[in-house]
C-alpha positions, 0 to 999 in steps of 0.5 A, a space after each residue: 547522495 540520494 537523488 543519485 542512489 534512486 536515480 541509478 535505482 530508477 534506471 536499473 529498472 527501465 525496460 525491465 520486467 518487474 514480474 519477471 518473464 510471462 512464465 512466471 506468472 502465467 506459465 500454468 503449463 511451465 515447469 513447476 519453478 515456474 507454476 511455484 512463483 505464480 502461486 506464491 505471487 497470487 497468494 500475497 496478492 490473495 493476502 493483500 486483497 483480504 486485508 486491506 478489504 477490512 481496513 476502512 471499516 476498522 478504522 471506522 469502527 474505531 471511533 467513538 461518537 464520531 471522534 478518535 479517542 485514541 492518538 492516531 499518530 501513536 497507533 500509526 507508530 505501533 503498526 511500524 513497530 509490529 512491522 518492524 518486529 514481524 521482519 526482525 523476527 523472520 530474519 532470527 527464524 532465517 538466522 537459525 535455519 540457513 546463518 547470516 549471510 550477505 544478503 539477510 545481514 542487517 549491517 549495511 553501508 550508507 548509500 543502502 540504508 540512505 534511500 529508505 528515509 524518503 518513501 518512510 516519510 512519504 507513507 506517514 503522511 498517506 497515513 495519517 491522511 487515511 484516518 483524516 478523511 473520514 471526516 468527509 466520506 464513509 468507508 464504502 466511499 472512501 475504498 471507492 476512492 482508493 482505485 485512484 491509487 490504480 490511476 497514480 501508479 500507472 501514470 507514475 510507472 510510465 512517468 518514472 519508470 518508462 514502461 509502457 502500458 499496453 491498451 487493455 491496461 490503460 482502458 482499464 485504468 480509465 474505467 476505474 477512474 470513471 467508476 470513481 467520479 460517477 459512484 460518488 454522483 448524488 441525484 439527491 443533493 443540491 451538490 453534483 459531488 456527494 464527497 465534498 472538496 477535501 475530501 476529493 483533495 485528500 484522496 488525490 494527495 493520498 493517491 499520488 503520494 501511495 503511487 510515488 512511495 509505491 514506484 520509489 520502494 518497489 525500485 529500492 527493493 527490486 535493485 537487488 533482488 537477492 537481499 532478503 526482503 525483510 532486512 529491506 523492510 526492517 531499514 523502512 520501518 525503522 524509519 517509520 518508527 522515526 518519523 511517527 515518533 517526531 509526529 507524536 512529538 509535534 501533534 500529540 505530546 500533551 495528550 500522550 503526557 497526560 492521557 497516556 500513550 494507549 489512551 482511548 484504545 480498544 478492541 477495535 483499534 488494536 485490530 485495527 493495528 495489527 491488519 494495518 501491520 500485516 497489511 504492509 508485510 503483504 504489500 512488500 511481499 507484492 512489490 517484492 515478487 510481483 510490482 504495484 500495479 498488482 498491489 494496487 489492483 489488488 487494493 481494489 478488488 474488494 469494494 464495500 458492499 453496503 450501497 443497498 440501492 444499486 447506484 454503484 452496481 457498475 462500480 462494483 462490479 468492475 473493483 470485483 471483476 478478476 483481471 487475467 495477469 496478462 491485463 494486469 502485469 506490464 509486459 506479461 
């Protein structure tokens, strides 16, 4: 059943290193197998980084008069969608070069294909929550937010996973945390807090739902190393397809039906798609090759830069400080 599948996929990995042996990463004088995985390790991260960097403000900017004239959940199941079609059509280039092999086949048995439905679900909710929650805080503040994310997933590798993190990490840790709280100080308001309660309520839910869905796929994906990464992600798609479909139906039906499906799009917004899209290819290739606690500090790197009056300087200035991989990646 499942519980057993990811329970045995969960201990499979206790004890491991997820980034394989430190030469991986930082073996700058090793040989060049070596210096080629850190290389390919950095460059996804360098992708995931740039990537998310801009997702707030597209999201943002995607309004019109402060409000989504477009479906939020029909857009949530284009960016699955391009996803899916993204890994179809590396697995047909791979078909071509190299032939369908066992393990960039895309049949699979049951117990395979039965773990994906729970991190699918997991991610449309954290999803949707993300367009949501600009109802409560604007985009610097909400990719302030998002180095919660950096909390949940540490907490959840040593909850789950049993690693061990080492001190420099967890101090780590604590520092964005408590960048977090004090950016979000507001001398100017009667309110301690500049964010209001739902919004601190959505970025915990999104924070610990990101972490467990992180922790859960990367332990699906890492289970057998050898399976192409993209039939891996076209079965997790697949069922994001599923999910956002059935999330259409529930909250947007009328509005699809009368309106149309891409009602209210614009420019923006398929910009908007398409980074979401490639922003999920980079996050795979990060758990893939490297773990989430590389993806969500990468995450985290690129801060807003729009608060002008220097309050968040302390802030900012540790979302841009460049961790060596030794801090980063446990047991490296």
């Amino acid at each position: 059943d499942k519980d057993g599948v990811i329970v045995d996929d969960v201990e499979s990995l206790r004890g491991k290193s997820h980034s394989g042996s430190p030469s991986d990463v930082a073996g700058f004088g090793g040989n060049s197998s070596d210096l080629s995985k850190w290389k390919r390790k950095s460059i996804v991260t360098l992708a995931l980084t740039v990537l998310t960097s801009s997702q707030a403000i597209l999201i943002v900017w995607s309004k019109r008069a402060g409000k989504y004239e477009y479906s939020v959940t029909t857009a949530n199941f284009l960016v699955e969608a391009l996803k899916c079609a993204l890994s179809l059509a590396a697995l047909l280039r791979i078909w071509r070069s190299e032939g369908v092999t066992e393990d960039n086949r895309l049949s699979t048995t049951f117990d395979e294909v039965s773990v994906y439905p729970i991190p699918a679900a997991l991610y449309l909710i954290k999803n949707l929550l993300q367009y949501y929650i600009f109802a409560y805080v604007d985009a610097p503040g909400y990719q302030i937010l998002k180095n919660l994310n950096i909390i949940s997933t540490g907490v959840l590798y040593r909850i789950i996973l049993k690693r061990k993190l080492s001190e420099v990490q967890w101090a780590a840790f604590i520092l964005l945390c408590a960048g977090c709280t004090t950016a979000q100080l507001n001398s100017n308001s009667d309110q301690v807090m500049q964010t209001p309660f739902q919004g601190w309520l959505m970025a915990v839910i999104m924070a610990l739902l990101s972490g467990f869905a992180g922790v859960y796929t990367e332990a699906i994906v890492k289970k057998r190393p050898s399976r192409n990464i993209n039939v891996q992600n076209f079965w997790l798609y697949v069922f994001g397809m599923a999910f956002n479909a059935v999330a259409i139906l529930v909250q947007d039906f009328d509005a699809v039906v009368n309106k149309g499906f891409f009602h209210g799009y614009s420019l923006i917004t398929v910009l908007m798609i398409l980074n979401h899209a490639l922003s999920g290819i980079a996050v795979s290739m990060v758990m893939k090759y490297a773990d989430n606690i590389v993806k969500t500090t990468a995450k985290s790197q690129m801060t807003s830069h729009k608060h002008d009056n220097g309050e968040d300087t302390t802030l900012i200035a540790l979302s841009d400080m460049k961790f060596p991989a030794k801090w980063v990646l446990p047991n490296s």
